[in-house]
N, C-alpha and C positions, 0 to 999 in steps of 0.2 A: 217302604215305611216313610210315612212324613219325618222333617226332622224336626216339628213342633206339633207338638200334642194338647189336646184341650183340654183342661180339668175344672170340675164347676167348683164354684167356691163364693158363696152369695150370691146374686142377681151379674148376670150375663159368665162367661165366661173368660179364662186367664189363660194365656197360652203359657205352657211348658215344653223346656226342651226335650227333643226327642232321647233316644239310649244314643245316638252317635254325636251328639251336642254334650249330651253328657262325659261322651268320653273324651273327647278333645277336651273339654273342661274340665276334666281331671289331670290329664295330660299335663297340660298347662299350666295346674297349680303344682305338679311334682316338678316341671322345669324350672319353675318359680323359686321353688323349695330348695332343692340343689342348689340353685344360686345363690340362694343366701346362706347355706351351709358354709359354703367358699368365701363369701363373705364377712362372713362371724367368724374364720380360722383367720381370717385375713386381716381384719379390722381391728386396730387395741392399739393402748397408750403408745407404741414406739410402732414408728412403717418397717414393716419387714417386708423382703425384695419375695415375688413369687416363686422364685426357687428354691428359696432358703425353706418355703413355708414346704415344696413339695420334697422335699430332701428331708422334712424335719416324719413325715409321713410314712418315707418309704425307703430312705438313706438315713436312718437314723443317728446320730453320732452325739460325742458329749459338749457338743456349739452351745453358748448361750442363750442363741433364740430360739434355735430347737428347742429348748428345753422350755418357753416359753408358750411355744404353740402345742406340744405333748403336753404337756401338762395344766395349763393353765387356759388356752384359747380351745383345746379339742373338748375338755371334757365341760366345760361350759357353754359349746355347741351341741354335745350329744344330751346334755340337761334341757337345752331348750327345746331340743326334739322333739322327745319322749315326755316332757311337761305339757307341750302344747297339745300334742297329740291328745293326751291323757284328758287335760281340760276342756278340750273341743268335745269331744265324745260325753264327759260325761256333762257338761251342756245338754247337749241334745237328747240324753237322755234323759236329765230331771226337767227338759223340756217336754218331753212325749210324755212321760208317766204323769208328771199332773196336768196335762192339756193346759200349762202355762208358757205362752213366749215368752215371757217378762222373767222365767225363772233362771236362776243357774248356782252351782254350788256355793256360791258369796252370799247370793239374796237369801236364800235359804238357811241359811248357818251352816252349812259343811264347812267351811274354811275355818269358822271361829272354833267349830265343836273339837277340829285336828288341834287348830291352835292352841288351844285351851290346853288339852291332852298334851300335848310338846310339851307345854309350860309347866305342868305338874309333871311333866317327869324329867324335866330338866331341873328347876327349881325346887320342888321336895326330895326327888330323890335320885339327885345328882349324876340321870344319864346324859351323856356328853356326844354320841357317837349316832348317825344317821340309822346304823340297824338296831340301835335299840329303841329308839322314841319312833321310827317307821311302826311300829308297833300300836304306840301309843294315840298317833296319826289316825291308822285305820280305825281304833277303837271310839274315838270322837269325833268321825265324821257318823262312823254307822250308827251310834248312840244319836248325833247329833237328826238323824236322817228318819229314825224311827220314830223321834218325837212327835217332829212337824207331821209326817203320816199320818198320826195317831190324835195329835189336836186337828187336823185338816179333815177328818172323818166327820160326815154329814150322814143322815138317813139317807139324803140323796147321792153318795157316795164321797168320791174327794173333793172339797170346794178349792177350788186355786186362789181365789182369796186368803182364807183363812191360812192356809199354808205360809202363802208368802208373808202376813202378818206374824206368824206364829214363828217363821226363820227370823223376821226381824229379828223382834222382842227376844228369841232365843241367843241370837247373833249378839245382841248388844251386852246382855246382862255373860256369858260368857266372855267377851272381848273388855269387862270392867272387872270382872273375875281374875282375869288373864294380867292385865294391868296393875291389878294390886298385887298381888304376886310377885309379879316383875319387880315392884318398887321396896316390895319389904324382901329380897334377895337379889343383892347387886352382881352374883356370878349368873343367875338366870336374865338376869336385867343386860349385863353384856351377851348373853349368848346370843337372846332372844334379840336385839335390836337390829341386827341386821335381816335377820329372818323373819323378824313380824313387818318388813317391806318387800316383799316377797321379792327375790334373788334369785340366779344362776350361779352366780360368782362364786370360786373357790369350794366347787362339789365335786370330787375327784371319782373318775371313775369306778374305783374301788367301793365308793360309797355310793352309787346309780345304779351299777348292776344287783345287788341284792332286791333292789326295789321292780326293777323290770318285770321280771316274769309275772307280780302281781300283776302290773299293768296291762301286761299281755292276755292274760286271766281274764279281765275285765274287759279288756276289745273282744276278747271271744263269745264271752256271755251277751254284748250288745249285740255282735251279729245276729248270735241266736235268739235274742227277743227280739229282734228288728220287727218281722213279719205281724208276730203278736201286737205290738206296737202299733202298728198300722192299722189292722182292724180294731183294737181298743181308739185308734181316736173317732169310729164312727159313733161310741159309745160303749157302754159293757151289755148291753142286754143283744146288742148287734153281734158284739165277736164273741159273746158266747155263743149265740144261736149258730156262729159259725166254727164251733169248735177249741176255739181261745178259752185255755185255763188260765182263768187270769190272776188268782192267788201264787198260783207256780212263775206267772210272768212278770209279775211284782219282783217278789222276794228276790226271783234270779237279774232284777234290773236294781236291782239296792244294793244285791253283792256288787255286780259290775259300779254300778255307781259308787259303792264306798271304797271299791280296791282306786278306781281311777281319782277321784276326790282327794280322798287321802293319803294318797302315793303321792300323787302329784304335788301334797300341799307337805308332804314330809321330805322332799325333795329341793323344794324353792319356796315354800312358806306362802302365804297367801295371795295369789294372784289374782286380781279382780278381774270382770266380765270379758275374760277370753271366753268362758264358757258360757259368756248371754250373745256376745255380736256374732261369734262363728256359726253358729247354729242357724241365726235370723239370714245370714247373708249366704249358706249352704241351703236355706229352704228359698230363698230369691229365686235361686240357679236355677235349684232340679224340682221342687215343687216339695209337696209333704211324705214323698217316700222315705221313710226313717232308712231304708240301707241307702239310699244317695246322699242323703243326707251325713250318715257316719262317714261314709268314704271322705266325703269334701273335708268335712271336718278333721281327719285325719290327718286333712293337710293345708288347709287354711289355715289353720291353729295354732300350728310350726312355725307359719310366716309369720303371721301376727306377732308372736312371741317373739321370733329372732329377728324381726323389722324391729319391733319395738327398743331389744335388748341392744344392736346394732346404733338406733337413733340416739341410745341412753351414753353411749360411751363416746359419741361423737360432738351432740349438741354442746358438753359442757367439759370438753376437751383441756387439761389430762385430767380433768375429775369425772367420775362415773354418776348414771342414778339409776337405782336399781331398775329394774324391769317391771317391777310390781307399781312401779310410779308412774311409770311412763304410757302405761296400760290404762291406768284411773285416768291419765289426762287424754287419753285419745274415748274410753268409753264411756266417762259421763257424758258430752256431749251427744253420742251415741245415742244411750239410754233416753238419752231425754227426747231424741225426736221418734223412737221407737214408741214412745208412749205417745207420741201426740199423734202418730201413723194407724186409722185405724187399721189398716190392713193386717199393722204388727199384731195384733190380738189374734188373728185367724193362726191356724193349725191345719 
């Protein structure tokens, strides 16, 4: 087998890597990953010696810095994880379901529709604790998710225009919803301000594992649309001719995308376009196969995320910036040559 393969995509053809390019490319992005797990346990306001860091692991004891990297550096590495992971995937997913690259759960309103949801139920009705507004999370991104569906509906099916228009205007008028709120209740106003900059910090494990198995849920349902996926991007009247139910392959990519969306954003609050770059630069590699594409993302998304959160505590040393800032300043620029890229339009 070659280790690059042709695939047509407009006028002449684009080479893609082969299944054994592929996999050293994955490879590669999990050796990636590990190192910056090591790094993120390693990295924070005071230098701790690498022994102390692996003693505080697997030598447990009542040390000061131990207690530092257990509690405070591990479980805000295993957040970054499980976030990125989360947000990668459902990228790529509200990427393939509306045959939009320019989408992801930001542009669209999932993030504001969670936020929103936190915000009334931290602010009216005074829940304080991750398993109770994880709740409230899922409930306004999927609310949030069925809108834009439902205004993006054409005769000629989903327009990716009107969608992303329709996440805006959703996105805005919910995130000034969400602000006034905030300002006529100063216990939601403190809660919310470090969370409506989308964070890691100080998410204790006790309050990440409740939210996982959602997340889990959700990677499993994208595997199993993947294939459907694929043949919905030749069109719908194409994958149905070849079997694709495509109302069952909806709904089951709306659960996955609203468990993954809004776990993730019930978790660290609103993180912008991990889940627009990961996706555009997982389809560079492997080409438009939605299962290469989830794989990479799996784990590109992780990096991104703990690069990011790693640069945040370092650049403005000993003061932190969240993760959620640091991501805006690496993916506007981004964004912006994606749009001038025609290629970024293809799928």
């Amino acid at each position: 087998m070659t280790a690059l393969a042709l695939r047509h995509d407009g006028p002449g053809t684009v080479p893609v890597p082969g299944p054994r390019r592929r996999l050293i490319g994955l490879v590669v992005a999990l050796v990636v990953l590990l190192l910056l797990l090591v790094l993120s346990v390693m990295i924070g306001s005071t230098a701790i010696a690498p022994s102390v860091v692996w003693d505080a692991l697997f030598h447990p004891s009542a040390d000061i810095d131990q207690f530092a990297i257990r509690d405070y550096r591990l479980p805000r590495t295993v957040a970054g994880l499980v976030v990125g992971a989360a947000l990668g995937v459902s990228g790529a997913l509200i990427q393939a379901l509306t045959r939009n690259p320019l989408a992801d759960p930001g542009i669209l309103g999932l993030h504001a529709g969670a936020s929103f949801a936190v915000t009334v139920a931290v602010g009216l009705l005074g829940v304080r604790d991750i398993g109770g507004y994880m709740w409230f999370a899922f409930a306004g991104a999927l609310i949030v998710t069925l809108m834009v569906l439902a205004l993006g509906a054409t005769r000629q099916g989903q327009s990716p225009v009107v969608m992303v228009l329709a996440g805006v205007c959703i996105g805005a008028v919910l995130r000034g919803a969400g602000s006034a709120l905030e300002l006529t209740n100063p216990a939601a106003f403190d809660v919310m301000r470090a969370w409506n900059a989308g964070s890691i910090v100080a998410r204790p494990l006790d309050l990440v594992w409740p939210i996982v198995p959602f997340l889990v849920v959700g990677l499993v349902l994208a595997v199993v649309v993947s294939g459907s996926l694929n043949a919905m991007a030749l069109g719908d009247d194409l994958a149905a001719a070849q079997g694709v139910r495509l109302t069952r392959t909806r709904v089951l990519a709306i659960i996955a995308l609203t468990l993954l969306a809004g776990g993730a954003t019930a978790i660290a609050g609103p993180i912008g376009f991990v889940g627009l770059m990961v996706p555009h630069v997982a389809r560079w590699i492997v080409g438009p196969n939605q299962r290469w594409i989830f794989a990479y993302s799996v784990l590109l998304a992780p990096i991104l995320l703990l690069a990011s959160d790693i640069l945040g505590r370092v650049v403005m040393h000993p003061s932190e910036i969240p993760v959620g800032i640091v991501t805006a300043f690496v993916g506007a620029p981004v964004l912006i040559v994606l749009v001038r890229r025609k290629k970024a339009s293809r799928l």
